[in-house]
N, C-alpha and C positions, 0 to 999 in steps of 0.2 A: 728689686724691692724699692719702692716709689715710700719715699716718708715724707714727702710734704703734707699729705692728709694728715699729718701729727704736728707739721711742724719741728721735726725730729725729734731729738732729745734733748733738755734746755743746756746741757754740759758738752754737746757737741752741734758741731756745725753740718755733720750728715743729711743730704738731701735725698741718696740714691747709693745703693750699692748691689753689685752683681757681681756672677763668675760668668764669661765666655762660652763658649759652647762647647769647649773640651775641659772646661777647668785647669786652665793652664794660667789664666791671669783672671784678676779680678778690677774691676772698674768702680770708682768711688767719684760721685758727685756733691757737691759743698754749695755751703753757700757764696763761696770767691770763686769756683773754679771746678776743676774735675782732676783725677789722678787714675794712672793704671798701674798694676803692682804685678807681679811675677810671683808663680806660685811653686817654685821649682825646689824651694825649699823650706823647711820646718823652720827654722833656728830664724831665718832672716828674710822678711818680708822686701824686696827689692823693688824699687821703685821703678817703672819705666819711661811715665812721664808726668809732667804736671804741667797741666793749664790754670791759670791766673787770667780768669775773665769773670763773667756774671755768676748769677746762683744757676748752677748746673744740677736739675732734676730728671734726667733721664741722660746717660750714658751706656752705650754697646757699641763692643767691639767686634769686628769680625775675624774670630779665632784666636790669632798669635800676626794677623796683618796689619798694617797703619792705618787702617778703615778705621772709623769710628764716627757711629750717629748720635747727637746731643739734641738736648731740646732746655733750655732754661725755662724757671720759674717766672722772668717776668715775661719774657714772649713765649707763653706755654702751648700758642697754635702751630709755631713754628720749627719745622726739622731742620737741622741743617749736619751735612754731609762733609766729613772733614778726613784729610789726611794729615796725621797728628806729626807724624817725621818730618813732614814737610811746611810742618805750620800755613799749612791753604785749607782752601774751602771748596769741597768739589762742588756744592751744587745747595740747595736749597728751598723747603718746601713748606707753603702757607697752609692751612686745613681751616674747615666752615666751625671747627670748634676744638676743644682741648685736647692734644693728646696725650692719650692715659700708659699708651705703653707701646716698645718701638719693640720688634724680633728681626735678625737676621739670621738667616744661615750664606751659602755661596751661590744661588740661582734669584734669592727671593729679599725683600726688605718690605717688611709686614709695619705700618700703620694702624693702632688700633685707636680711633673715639670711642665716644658714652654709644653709639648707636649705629656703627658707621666702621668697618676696615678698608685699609687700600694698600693692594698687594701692586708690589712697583720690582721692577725687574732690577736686579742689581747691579747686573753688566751696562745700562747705561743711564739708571735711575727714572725710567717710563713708567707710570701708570699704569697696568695693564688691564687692572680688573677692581671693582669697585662692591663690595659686600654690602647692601646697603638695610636700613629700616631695623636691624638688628634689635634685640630685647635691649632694655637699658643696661647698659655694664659698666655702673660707676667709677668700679676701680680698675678697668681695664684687662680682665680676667681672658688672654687668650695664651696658646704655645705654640710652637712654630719646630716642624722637625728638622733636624741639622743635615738631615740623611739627603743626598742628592738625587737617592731611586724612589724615596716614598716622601715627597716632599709636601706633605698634610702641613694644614694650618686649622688648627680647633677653637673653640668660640663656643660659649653658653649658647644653647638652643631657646631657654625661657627664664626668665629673674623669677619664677615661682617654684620651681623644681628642677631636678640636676640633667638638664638634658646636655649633652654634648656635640654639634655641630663638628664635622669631616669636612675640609675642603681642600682638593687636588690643586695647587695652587702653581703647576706646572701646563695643565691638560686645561685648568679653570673652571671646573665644574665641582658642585654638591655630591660628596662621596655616599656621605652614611649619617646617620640622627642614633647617637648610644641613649639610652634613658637608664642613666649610670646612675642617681641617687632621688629618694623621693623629695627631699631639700635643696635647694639651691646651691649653684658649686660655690667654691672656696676656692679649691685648686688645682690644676693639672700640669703633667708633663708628657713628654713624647720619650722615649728610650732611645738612644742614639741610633739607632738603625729603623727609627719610622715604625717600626712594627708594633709597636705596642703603646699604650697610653694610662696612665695612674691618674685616678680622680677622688676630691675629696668632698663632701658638701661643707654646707655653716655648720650644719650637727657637728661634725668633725669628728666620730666615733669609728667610723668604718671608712677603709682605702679601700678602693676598686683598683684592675688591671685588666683591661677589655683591648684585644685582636682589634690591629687595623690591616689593610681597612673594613671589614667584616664586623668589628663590635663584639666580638664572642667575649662574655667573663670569663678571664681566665682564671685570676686569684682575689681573694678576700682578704684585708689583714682588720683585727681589730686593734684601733690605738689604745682604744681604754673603754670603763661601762660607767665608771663614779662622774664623769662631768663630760659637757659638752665643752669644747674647743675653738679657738679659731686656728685651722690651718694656716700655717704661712707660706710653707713653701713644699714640694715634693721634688726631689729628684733620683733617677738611673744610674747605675756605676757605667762604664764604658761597655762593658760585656754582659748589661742587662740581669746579671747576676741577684745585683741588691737594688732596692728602696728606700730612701732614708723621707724622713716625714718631720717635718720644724712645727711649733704651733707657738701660742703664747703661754705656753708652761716650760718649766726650764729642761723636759723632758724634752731630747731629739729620740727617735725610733727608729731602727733601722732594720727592713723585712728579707728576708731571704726568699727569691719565687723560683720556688724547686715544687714538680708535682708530688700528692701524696704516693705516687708509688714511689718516687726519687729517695724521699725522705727513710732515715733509718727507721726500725720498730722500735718502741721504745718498750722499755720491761718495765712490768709494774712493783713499784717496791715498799706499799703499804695501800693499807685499806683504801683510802683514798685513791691514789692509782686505780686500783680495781675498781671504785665506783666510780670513775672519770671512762674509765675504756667501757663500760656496761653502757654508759648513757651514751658514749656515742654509737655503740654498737644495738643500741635501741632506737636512735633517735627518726630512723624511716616512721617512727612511727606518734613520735611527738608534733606538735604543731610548726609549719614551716617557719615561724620567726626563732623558737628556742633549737630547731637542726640547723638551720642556717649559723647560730653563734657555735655552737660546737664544731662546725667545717668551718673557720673563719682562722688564719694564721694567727698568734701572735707575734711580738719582735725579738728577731734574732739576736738582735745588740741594740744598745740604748746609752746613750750620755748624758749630762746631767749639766745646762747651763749654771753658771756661776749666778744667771737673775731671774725671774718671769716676766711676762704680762708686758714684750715689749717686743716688737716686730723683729722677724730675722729673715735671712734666707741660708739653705743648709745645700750643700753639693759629697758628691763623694769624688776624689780626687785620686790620681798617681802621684807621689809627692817621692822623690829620690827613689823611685821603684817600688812604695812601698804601698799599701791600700790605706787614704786617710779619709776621715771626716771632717770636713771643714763648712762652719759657721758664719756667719757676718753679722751680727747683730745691730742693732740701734742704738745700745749702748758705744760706740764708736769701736769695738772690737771685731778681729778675727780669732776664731777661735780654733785651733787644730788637734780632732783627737784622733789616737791610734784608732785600728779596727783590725779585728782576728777575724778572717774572712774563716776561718777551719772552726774554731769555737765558739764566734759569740761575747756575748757577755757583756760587760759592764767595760764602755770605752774611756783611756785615760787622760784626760787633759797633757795636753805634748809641749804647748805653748802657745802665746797669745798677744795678737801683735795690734797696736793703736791705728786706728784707721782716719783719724781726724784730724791729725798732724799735731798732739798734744805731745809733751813731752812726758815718756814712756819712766816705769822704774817699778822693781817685785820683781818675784823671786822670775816667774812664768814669764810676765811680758814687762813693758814699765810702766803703768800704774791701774795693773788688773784688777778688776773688781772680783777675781777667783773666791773673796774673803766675804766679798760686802753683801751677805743674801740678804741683808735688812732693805740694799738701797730701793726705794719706790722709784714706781715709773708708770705710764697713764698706760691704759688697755688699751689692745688693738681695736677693740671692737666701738661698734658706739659711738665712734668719731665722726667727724664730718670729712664727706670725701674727698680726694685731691681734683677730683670733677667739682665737687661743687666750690670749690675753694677759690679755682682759677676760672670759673665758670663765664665766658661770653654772653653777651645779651642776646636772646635768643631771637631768630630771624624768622621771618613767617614763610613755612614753606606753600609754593606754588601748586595749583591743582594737579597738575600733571605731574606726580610723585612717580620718579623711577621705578621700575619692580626691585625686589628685592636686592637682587643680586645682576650684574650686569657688565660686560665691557666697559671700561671708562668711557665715556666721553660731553659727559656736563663739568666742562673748566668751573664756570661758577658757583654752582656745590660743592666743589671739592677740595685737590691740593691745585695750587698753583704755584711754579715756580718754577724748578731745576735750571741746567745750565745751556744757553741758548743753542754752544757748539756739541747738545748731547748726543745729535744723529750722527756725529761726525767720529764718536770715542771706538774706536775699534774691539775688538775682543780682548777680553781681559783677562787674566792667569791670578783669577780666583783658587787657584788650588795652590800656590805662591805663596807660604807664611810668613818667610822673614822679611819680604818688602811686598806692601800694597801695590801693583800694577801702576802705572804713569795714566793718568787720566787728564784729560782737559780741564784745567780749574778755573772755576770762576771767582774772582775779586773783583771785591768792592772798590 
């Protein structure tokens, strides 16, 4: 979750914050620096490391390894490639304009511009493939699967409507085009095993779940029908089980995607019942937008931020064995609530930990805002983007414009950079969590 388009929140110094790819730690970027925290436990957010350098606007790490890719607010064209245990810098890379959002999993390290991805191999940080001419994607809207047998990379198909772009980012080829929402996306994710993908548009009323790589809808959930939303974040549990959904309302949602034959009968136990099961059991015969809302899930469980109207990003997590939901908010908080994976229902705030390095105190966390639903704070939406914020002077491009999509190889459109002994790094033990592999580093 990129907040420099807000400029954070004026009470904290948050530029960036995310979980991992298994949710095992979460990443925090500041305006001094960047932090990673350990997610192992409820009661005590551990710290695992802290850099004290510039304003760090994008941080990711790879899994539970010392990999981790940065990019600061004042050089925002520039990646660089660090091994944090080791305090080096494995490599580092220039781009023709801002970047809006970085993905890793263990084969791939995904680049994304306003109009422009570059998919770089991870084993020794090459270029391999250049997505080019892309719709304008201001806020950098793409996902990247963690799965090493279906290792898709998705991307807005059009900034007018919600199409969603498939790319085999191992083989290098254009998989599949979903035309997932009639609005423009907001949000998506991939499920941990590749197979499946959640989409949201700007309406923000209806989540998709469409088959990769194939595209099939598989589920419908409705978040709500009284207002239109801005998604923030979507995410997978581990076993694809649930969906949880963050927006800028203090509601999180969280969908269960079980088929309707899976799902118990439910008995009806007043009038109403009975007129709810008539209408769907008539609805072949109603117009296809009012049968579509009657087959549309609602949320299994749902939690209740302590604020609104203020960006977040929401994961569902293993937390001491037990199924949680956990928050990150722009208010400088983590937020961690239980979840009855067998029930449902209404999830209960567990604890809540400061993410900005303020000094903490309350009952929950130390100085929660659990109390403060008065405190204001600016809307997500409406703002001016972290594109156009850090925005380069734009360059004139040359007649002979690349196609679309293509093998890297125009250095000077592109990145430039990494590390000169990179033909030289041998195979690397990417499946290796407790220590990053030994790479060749490059210093300044």
């Amino acid at each position: 979750m990129n907040l420099a388009s807000q400029g954070g929140d004026s009470s904290s110094n948050l530029l960036f914050v995310n979980f991992n790819q298994d949710c095992t730690s979460l990443a925090v970027g500041t305006k001094t620096g960047y932090k990673l925290f350990s997610l192992s436990s409820v009661d005590k957010l551990d710290q695992i490391y802290e850099n004290d350098s510039e304003d760090i606007c994008i941080v990711e790490r790879l899994f539970s390894s010392s990999l981790v890719a940065v990019v600061s607010l004042s050089s925002p064209r520039k990646l660089k490639v660090c091994h944090f245990k080791k305090g080096t810098e494995i490599c580092n890379y220039s781009y023709s304009n801002t970047i809006l959002a970085v993905k890793l999993n263990r084969q791939r390290l995904i680049v994304c511009l306003e109009e422009s991805l570059y998919i770089h191999n991870i084993r020794d940080m090459k270029v391999l493939h250049t997505i080019r001419d892309t719709p304008p994607n201001p806020h950098g809207l793409c996902a990247l699967s963690v799965s090493n047998d279906n290792c898709y990379v998705a991307y807005p198909g059009s900034n007018q409507i919600g199409e969603v772009q498939i790319f085999d980012t191992v083989n290098l080829r254009a998989v599949t085009m979903i035309p997932a929402h009639d609005n423009p996306l907001a949000a998506m994710a991939f499920n941990p095993q590749g197979t499946k993908i959640a989409t949201a548009s700007e309406k923000g009323t209806v989540i998709r779940v469409f088959s990769v790589p194939d595209g099939q809808k598989l589920f419908e959930f409705r978040r709500g029908v009284k207002r239109c939303v801005q998604i923030n974040s979507l995410a997978f549990n581990v076993d694809s089980a649930f969906l949880c959904s963050s927006s800028n309302t203090e509601t999180v949602h969280i969908f269960k995607l079980e088929n309707p034959k899976d799902k118990p009968q439910e008995e009806a136990h007043g009038w109403m019942d009975y007129f709810g099961q008539a209408l769907k059991s008539s609805a072949t015969y109603l117009p296809s937008q009012v049968s579509e809302m009657f087959n549309q899930g609602r949320a299994y469980a749902t939690c209740r931020l302590p604020v609104s109207g203020l960006k977040n990003v929401c994961a569902l997590a293993t937390i001491q064995k037990l199924p949680r939901l956990v928050v990150a908010s722009q208010d400088g908080f983590l937020y961690i609530y239980n979840l009855d994976p067998a029930d449902g229902g209404e999830c209960t705030l567990l604890k809540q930990h400061r993410l900005d390095g303020k000094q903490e105190s309350g009952p929950l966390s130390d100085t929660g805002p659990a109390l403060a639903q008065e405190k204001s704070s600016p809307s997500s939406s409406g703002g001016v983007t972290y594109a156009a914020t850090v925005r380069q002077p734009q360059q004139s491009t040359p007649e002979n414009v690349p196609p679309e999509s293509q093998p890297y190889e125009d250095v000077d459109q592109g990145a430039v950079g990494g590390s000169p002994e990179a033909a030289a790094i041998g195979q690397l033990r990417l499946d290796d969590d407790s220590e990053f592999p030994p790479m060749t580093h490059k210093n300044d």
